[in-house]
PyMOL CGO cylinders between C-alpha atoms (Angstrom):
from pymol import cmd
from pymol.cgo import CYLINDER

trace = [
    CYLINDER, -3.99, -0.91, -13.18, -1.11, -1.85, -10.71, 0.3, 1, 1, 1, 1, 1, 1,
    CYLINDER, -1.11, -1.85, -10.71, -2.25, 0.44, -7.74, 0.3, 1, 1, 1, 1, 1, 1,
    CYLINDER, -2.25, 0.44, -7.74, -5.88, 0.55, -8.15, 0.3, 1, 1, 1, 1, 1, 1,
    CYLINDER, -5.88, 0.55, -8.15, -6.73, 3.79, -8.31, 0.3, 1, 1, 1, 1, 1, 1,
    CYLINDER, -6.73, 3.79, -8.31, -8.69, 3.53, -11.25, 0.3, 1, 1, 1, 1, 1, 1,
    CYLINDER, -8.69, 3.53, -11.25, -11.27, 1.46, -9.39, 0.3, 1, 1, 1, 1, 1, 1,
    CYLINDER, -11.27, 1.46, -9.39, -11.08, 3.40, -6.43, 0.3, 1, 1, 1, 1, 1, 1,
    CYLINDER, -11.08, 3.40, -6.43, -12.02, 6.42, -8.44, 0.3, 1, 1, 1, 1, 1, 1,
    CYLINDER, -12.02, 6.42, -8.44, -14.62, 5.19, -10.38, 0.3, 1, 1, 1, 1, 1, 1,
    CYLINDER, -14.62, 5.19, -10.38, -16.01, 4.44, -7.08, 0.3, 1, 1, 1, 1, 1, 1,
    CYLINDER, -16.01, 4.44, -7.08, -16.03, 8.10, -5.81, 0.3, 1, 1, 1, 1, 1, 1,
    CYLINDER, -16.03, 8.10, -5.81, -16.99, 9.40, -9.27, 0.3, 1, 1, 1, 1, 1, 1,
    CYLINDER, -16.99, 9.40, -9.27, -19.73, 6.65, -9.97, 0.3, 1, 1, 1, 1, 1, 1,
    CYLINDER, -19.73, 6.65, -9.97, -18.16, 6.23, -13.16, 0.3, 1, 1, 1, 1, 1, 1,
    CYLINDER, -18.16, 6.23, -13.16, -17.02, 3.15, -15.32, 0.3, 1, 1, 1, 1, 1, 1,
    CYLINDER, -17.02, 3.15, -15.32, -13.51, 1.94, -14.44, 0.3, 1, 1, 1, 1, 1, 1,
    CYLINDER, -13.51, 1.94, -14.44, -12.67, 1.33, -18.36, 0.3, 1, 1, 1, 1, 1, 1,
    CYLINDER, -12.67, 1.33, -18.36, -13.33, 5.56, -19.19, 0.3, 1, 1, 1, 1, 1, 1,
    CYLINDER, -13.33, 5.56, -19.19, -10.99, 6.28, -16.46, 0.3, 1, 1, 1, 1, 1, 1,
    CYLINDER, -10.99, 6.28, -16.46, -8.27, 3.84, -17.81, 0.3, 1, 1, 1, 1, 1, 1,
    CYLINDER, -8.27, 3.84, -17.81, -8.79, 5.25, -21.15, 0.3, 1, 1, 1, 1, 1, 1,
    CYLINDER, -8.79, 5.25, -21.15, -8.35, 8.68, -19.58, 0.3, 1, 1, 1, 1, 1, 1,
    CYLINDER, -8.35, 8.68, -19.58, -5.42, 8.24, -17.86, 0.3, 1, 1, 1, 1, 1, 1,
    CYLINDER, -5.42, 8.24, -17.86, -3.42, 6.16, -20.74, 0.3, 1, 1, 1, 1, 1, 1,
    CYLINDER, -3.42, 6.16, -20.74, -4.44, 9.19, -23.50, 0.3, 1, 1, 1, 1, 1, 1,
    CYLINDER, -4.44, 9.19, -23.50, -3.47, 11.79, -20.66, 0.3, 1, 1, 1, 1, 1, 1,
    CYLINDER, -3.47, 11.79, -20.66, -0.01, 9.60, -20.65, 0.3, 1, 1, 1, 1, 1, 1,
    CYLINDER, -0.01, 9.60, -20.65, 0.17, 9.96, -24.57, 0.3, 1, 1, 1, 1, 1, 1,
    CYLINDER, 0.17, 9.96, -24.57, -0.67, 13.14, -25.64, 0.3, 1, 1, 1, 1, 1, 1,
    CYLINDER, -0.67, 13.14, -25.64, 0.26, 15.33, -22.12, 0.3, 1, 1, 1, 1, 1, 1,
    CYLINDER, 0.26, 15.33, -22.12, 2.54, 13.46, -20.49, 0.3, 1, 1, 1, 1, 1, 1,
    CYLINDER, 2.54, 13.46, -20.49, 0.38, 14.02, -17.71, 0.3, 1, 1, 1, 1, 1, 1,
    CYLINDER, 0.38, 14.02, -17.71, -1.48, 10.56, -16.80, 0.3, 1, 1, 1, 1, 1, 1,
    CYLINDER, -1.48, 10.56, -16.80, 1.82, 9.10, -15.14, 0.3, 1, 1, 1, 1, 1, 1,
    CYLINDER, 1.82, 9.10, -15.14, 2.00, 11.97, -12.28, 0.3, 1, 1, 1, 1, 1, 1,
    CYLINDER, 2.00, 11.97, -12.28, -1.65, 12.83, -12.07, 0.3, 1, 1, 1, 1, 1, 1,
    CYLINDER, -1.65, 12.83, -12.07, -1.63, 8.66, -11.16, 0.3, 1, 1, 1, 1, 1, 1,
    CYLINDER, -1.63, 8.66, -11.16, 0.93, 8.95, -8.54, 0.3, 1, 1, 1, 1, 1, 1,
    CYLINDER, 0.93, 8.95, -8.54, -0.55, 11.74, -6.69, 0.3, 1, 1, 1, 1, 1, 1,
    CYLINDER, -0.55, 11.74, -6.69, -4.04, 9.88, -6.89, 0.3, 1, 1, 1, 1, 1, 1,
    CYLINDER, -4.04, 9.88, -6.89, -2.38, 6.91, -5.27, 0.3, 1, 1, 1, 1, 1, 1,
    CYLINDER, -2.38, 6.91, -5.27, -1.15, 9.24, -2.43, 0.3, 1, 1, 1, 1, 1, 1,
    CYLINDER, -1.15, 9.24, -2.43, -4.73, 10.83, -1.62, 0.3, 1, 1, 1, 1, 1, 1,
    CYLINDER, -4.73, 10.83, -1.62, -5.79, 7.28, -1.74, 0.3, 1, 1, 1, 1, 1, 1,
    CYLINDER, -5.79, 7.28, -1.74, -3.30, 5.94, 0.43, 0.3, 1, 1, 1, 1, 1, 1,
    CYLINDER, -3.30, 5.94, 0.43, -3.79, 8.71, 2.87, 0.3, 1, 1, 1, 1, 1, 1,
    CYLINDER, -3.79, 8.71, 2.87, -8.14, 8.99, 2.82, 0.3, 1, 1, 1, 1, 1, 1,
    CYLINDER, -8.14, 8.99, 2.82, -8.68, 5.44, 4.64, 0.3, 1, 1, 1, 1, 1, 1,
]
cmd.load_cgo(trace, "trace")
């Protein structure tokens, strides 16, 4: 996506980057959720390195 978390948390999880797209756009559609959970991901990423 635009901030690369997804990448950088398939990374840590050892996971496929596509499952945690998926993941987050059906969090965004059926909890509303995916958008924030996202934006605080971006902040523990921008504050790990």
């Amino acid at each position: 996506m635009i901030l690369g978390v997804s990448a950088w948390l398939s990374q840590k999880l050892g996971w496929d980057v596509t499952f945690i797209r998926i993941a987050f756009v059906i969090a965004l559609l059926f909890f509303g959720t995916g958008l924030g959970l996202y934006l605080i991901l971006w902040l523990v990423k921008l504050f790990s390195k």
